[in-house]
C-alpha positions as CSV (number, residue, x, y, z in Angstrom):
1,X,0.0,0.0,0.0
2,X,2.8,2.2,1.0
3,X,4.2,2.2,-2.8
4,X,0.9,3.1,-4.2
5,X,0.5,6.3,-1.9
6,X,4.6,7.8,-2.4
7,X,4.0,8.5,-6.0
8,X,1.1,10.0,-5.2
9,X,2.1,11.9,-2.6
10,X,5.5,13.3,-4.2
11,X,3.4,14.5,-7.3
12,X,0.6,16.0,-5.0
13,X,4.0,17.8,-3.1
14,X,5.9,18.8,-6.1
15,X,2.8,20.4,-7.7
16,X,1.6,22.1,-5.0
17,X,4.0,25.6,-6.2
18,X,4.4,25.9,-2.6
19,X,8.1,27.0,-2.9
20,X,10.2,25.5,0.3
21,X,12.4,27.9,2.1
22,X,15.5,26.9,0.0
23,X,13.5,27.8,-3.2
24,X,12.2,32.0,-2.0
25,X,16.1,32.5,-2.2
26,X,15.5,35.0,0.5
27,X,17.7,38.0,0.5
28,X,19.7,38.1,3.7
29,X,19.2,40.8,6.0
30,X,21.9,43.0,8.0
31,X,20.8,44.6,10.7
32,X,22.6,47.2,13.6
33,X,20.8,47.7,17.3
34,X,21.6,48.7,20.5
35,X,23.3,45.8,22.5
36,X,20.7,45.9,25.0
37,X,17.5,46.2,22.9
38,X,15.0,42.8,23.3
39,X,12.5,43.7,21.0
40,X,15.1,43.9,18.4
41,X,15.5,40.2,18.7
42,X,11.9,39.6,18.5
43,X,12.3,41.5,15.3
44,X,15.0,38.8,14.3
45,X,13.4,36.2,15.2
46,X,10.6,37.3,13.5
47,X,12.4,37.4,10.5
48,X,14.3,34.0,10.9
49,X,11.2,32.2,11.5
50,X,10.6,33.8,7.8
51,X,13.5,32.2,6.5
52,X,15.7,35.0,6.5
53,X,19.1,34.8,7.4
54,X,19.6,37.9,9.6
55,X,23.4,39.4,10.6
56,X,22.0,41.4,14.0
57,X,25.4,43.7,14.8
58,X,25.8,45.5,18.3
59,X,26.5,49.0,17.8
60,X,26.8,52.1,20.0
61,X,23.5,54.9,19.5
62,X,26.4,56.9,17.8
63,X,27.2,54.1,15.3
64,X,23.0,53.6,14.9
65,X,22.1,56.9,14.4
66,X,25.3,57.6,11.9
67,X,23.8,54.8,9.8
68,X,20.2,55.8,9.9
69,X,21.0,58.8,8.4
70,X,23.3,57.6,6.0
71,X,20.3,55.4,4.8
72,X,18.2,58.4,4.3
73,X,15.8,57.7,7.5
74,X,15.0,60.9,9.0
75,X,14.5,61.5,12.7
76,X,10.3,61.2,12.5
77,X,10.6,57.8,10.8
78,X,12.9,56.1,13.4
79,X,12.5,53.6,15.4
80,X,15.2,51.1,17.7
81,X,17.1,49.3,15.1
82,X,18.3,49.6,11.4
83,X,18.3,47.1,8.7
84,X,19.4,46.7,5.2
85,X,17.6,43.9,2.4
86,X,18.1,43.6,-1.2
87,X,19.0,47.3,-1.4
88,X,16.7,48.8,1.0
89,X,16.5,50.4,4.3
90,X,14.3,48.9,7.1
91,X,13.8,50.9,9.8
92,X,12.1,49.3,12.9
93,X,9.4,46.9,13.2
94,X,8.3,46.5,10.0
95,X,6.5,42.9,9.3
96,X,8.2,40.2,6.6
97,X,5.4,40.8,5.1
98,X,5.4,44.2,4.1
99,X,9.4,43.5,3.3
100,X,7.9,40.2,0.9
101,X,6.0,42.8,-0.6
102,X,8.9,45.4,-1.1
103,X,11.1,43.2,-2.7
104,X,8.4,41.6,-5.0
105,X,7.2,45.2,-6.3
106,X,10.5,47.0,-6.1
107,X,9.6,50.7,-6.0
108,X,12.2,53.5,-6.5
109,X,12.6,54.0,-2.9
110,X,15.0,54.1,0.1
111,X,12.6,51.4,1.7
112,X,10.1,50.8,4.8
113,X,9.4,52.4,8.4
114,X,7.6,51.9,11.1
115,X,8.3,54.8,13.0
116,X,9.1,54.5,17.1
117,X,7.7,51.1,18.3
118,X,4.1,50.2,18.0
119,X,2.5,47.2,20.3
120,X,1.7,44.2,18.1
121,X,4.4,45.1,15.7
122,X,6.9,42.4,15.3
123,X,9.3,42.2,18.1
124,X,6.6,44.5,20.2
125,X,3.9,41.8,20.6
126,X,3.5,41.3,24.0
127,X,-0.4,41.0,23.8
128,X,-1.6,44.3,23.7
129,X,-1.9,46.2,20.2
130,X,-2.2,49.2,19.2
131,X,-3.1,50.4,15.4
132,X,0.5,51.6,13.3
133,X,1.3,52.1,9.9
134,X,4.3,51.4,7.8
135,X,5.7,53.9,5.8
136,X,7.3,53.6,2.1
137,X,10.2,56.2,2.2
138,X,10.8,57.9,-0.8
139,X,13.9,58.7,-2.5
140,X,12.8,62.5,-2.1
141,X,12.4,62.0,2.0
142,X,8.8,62.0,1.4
143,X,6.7,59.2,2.5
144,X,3.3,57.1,1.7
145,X,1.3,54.6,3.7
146,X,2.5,51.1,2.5
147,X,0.5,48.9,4.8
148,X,-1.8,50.0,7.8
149,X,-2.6,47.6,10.9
């Protein structure tokens, strides 16, 4: 019975388009925080539980704030940590979702915020929620509403 069922079952498996893990060829993600910052990992782990591979570097608030402005993330749009995707800033807790999404459409942007840290947000869900919105930041500084939760 067992060798009537495997065919069956790898066909069923290889047709599903479900792509495994290996097959998104995910982007890998570098990312700078504070040393002490917990919901940063949450972020991480967030992301890893994606299938990202994610380099999370320790850096002093001098270091952090020298590379969110080099990224072009201005002080209204930050949040705890910094990261960098497929040529595009990430700034906070922005959901691998929203990042899929970035990637997929590739805008002519600098990349994503979610400004200070919102409950619920990944990394900030601790059970309460409160409603945030993630920005697309322009090349220009200016920004839109990419996703809203």
């Amino acid at each position: 019975m067992n060798r009537i069922l495997l065919p069956g079952v790898l066909a069923a498996i290889l047709l599903s388009g479900t792509p495994t893990m290996a097959e998104k060829n995910l982007a890998p993600v570098e990312m700078w925080k504070s040393p002490t910052c917990g919901c940063c990992n949450g972020w991480v782990k967030h992301m890893q539980s994606a299938g990202y591979a994610v380099k999370a570097r320790d850096v002093s608030q001098d270091v952090l704030s020298k590379i969110k402005r080099q990224a072009g993330i201005s002080d209204d749009l930050q949040s705890c940590h910094t990261a960098k995707i497929g040529g595009y800033a990430i700034e906070g807790h922005v959901p691998e979702k929203d990042i899929a999404r970035l990637l997929l459409e590739k805008p002519d942007a600098i990349g994503l915020a979610v400004p200070n840290m919102p409950l619920g947000s990944p990394g900030m869900d601790f059970g309460e929620t409160e409603p945030y919105e993630v920005m697309l930041v322009k090349k220009d500084g200016s920004t839109e509403v990419f996703a809203k939760y």
